[in-house]
C-alpha positions as CSV (number, residue, x, y, z in Angstrom):
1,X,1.8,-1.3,19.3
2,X,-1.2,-2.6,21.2
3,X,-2.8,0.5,21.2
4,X,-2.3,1.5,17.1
5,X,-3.7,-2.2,16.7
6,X,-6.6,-0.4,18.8
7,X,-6.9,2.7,17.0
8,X,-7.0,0.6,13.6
9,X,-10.0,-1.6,14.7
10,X,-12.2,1.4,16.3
11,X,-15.5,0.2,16.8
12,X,-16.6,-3.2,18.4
13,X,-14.6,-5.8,18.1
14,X,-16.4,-8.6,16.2
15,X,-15.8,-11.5,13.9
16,X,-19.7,-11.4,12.5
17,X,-19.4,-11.4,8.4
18,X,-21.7,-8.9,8.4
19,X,-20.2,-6.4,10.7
20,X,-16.6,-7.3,8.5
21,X,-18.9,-6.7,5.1
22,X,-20.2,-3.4,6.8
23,X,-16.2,-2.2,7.7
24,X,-15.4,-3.2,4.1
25,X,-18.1,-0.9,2.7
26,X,-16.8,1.6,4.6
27,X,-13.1,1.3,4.3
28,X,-13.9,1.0,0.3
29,X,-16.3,4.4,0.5
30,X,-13.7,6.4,2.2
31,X,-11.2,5.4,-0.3
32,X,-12.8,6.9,-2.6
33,X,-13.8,10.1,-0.8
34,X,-10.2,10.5,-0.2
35,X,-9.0,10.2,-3.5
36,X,-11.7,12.3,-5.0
37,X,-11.6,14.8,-2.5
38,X,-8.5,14.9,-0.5
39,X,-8.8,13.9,3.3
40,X,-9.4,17.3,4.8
41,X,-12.9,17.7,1.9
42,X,-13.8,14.2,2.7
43,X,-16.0,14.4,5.9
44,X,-17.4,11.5,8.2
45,X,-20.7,12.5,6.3
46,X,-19.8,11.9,2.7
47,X,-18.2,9.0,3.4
48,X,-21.5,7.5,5.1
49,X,-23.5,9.1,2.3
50,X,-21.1,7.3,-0.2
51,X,-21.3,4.1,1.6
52,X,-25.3,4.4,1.9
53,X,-25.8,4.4,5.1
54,X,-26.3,6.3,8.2
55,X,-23.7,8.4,10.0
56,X,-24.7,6.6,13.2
57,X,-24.6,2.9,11.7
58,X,-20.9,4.3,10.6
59,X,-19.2,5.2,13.7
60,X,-20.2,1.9,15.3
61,X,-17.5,0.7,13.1
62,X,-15.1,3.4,13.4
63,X,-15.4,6.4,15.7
64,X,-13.5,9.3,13.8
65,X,-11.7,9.7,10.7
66,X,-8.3,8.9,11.7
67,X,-9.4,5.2,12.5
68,X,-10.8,4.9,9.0
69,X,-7.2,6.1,7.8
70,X,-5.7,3.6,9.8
71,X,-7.5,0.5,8.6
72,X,-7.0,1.5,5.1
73,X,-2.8,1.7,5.7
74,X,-3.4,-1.8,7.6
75,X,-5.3,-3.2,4.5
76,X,-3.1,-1.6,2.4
77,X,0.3,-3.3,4.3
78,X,-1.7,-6.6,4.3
79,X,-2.3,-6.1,0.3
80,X,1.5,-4.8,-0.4
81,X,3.1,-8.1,1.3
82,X,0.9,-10.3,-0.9
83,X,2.4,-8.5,-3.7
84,X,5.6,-8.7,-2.3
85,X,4.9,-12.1,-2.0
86,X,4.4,-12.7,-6.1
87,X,7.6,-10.8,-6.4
88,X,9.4,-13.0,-4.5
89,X,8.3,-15.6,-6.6
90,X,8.5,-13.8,-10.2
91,X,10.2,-15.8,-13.1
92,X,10.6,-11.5,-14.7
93,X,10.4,-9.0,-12.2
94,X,11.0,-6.6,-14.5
95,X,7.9,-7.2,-16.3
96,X,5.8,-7.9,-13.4
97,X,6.8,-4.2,-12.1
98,X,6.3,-2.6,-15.9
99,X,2.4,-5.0,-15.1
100,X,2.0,-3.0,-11.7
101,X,2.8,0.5,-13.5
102,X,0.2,-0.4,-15.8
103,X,-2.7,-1.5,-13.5
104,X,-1.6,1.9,-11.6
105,X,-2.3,4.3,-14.5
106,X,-5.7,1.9,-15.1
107,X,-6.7,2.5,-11.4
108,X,-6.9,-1.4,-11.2
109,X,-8.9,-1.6,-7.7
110,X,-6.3,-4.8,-7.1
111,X,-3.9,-2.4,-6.4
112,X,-3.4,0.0,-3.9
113,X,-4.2,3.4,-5.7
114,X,-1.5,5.5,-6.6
115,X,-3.6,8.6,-5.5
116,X,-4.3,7.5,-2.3
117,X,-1.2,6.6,-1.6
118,X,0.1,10.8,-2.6
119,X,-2.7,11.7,-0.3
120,X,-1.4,9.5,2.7
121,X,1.8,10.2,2.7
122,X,0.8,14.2,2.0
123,X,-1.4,13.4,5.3
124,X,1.3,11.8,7.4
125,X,3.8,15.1,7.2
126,X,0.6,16.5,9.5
127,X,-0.9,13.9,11.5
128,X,1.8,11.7,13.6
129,X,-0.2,8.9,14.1
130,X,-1.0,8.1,10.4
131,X,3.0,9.0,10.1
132,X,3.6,6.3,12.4
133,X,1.2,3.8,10.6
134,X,2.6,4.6,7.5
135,X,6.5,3.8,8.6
136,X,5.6,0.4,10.5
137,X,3.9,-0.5,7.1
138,X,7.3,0.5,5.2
139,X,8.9,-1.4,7.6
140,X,7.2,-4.7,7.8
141,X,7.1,-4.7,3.7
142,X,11.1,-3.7,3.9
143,X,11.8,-7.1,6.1
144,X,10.0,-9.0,4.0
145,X,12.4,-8.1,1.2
146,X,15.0,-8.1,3.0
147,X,14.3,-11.6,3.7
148,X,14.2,-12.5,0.6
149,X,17.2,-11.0,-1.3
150,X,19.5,-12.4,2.0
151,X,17.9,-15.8,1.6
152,X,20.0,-18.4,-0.3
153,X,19.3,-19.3,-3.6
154,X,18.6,-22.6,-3.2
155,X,15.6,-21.2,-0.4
156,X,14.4,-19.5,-3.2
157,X,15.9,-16.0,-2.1
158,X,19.0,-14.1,-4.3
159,X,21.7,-14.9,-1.6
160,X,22.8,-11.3,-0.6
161,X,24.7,-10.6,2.1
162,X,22.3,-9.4,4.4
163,X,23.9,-5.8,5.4
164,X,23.8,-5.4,1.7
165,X,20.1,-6.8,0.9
166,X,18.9,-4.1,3.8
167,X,19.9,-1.3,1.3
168,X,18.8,-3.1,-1.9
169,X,15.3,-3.4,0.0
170,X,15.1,0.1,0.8
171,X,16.5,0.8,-2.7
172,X,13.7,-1.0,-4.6
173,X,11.2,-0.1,-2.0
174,X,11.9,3.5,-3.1
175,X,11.9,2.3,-6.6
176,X,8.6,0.9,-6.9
177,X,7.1,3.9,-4.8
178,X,8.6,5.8,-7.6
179,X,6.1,3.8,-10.0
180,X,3.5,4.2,-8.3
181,X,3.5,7.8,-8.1
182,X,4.9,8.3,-11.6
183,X,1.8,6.2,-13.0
184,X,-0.2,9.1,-11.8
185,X,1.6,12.1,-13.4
186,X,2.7,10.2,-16.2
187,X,0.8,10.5,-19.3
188,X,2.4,8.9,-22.0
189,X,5.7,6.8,-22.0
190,X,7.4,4.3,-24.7
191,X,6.9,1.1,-22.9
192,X,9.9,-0.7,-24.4
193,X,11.8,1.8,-23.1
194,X,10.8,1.5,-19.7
195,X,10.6,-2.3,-19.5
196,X,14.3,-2.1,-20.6
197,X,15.0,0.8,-17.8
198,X,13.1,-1.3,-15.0
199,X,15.1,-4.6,-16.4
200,X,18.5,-2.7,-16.1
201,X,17.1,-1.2,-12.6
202,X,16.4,-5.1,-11.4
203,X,19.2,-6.2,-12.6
204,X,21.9,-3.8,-11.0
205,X,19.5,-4.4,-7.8
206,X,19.7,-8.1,-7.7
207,X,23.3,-8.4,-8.9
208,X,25.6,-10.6,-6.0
């Protein structure tokens, strides 16, 4: 563990604003490489050029393109328990979720992008180490559900049993990957339709 944490903060290790505005610039350039390019087009050398500024100035931030990967799955995770996070705390979860298939078709940047996220998980049936990134991410997202739906109601939670919230996690883990990706592929769909699909999805999900 101590040595992915490594590989995810290549680079010196600094708390300096500007160094952090520097690896954001970065991380936020590469993203963009990678989902206009693919990861094996986007080189070390686009990505500097799209982040305007020297290749050099670059790898004192990150030393290859695996540790760029890397921090963008840890921002990623950090970003998906947030949303979890609102979930949790949803008066409609059905229309929050139809809300989060819509910002994925707009490319909201608030969102993890739904083509990035194809191209990461295309990447990790190649590359074991974003692989294992990409599964502790699953997982730490998956417990935070899991606390949740096994959490009394009265805590806030839905009051599962908890063998039976760690399937519904995985279950509506799946089903909001499912979004996501459709959001790209999908061009036009009736949204009543699907609000009342995703309701009847929550719902069966949810139910004691």
């Amino acid at each position: 563990m101590a040595a992915m944490a490594g590989a995810m903060n290549a680079g010196p290790v600094t708390e300096n604003p500007r160094a952090e505005a520097q690896r954001e610039r970065i991380l936020c350039a590469a993203q963009q490489c990678f989902i206009d390019h693919g990861f094996h087009a986007a080189s070390m050398a686009s990505i500097a050029e799209t982040a305007q500024m020297s290749a050099g100035l670059m790898y004192r931030y990150f030393e290859n393109k695996n540790a760029i990967v890397l921090a963008i799955i840890e921002r990623q995770l950090e970003e998906g328990r947030a949303h979890v996070a609102r979930l949790r705390s949803s008066s409609d979860l059905a229309a929050d979720l139809l809300g989060f298939f819509e910002r994925w078709r707009a490319r909201d940047p608030g969102l993890m992008n739904a083509a990035l996220f194809l191209e990461m998980n295309a990447e990790a049936t190649r590359d074991p180490q974003i692989a294992t990134a990409l599964r502790r991410s699953d997982e730490a997202m998956r417990r935070d559900l899991v606390a949740w739906l096994s959490r009394s109601s009265g805590e806030g939670g839905i009051g599962l049993p908890r063998e039976v919230a760690v399937t519904r996690a995985f279950v509506l883990q799946a089903f909001v990957k499912g979004l996501a990706v459709s959001a790209v592929l999908q061009a036009e769909i009736d949204h009543a339709a699907l609000e009342a699909a995703i309701d009847a999805q929550v719902q069966r999900l949810l139910a004691p």
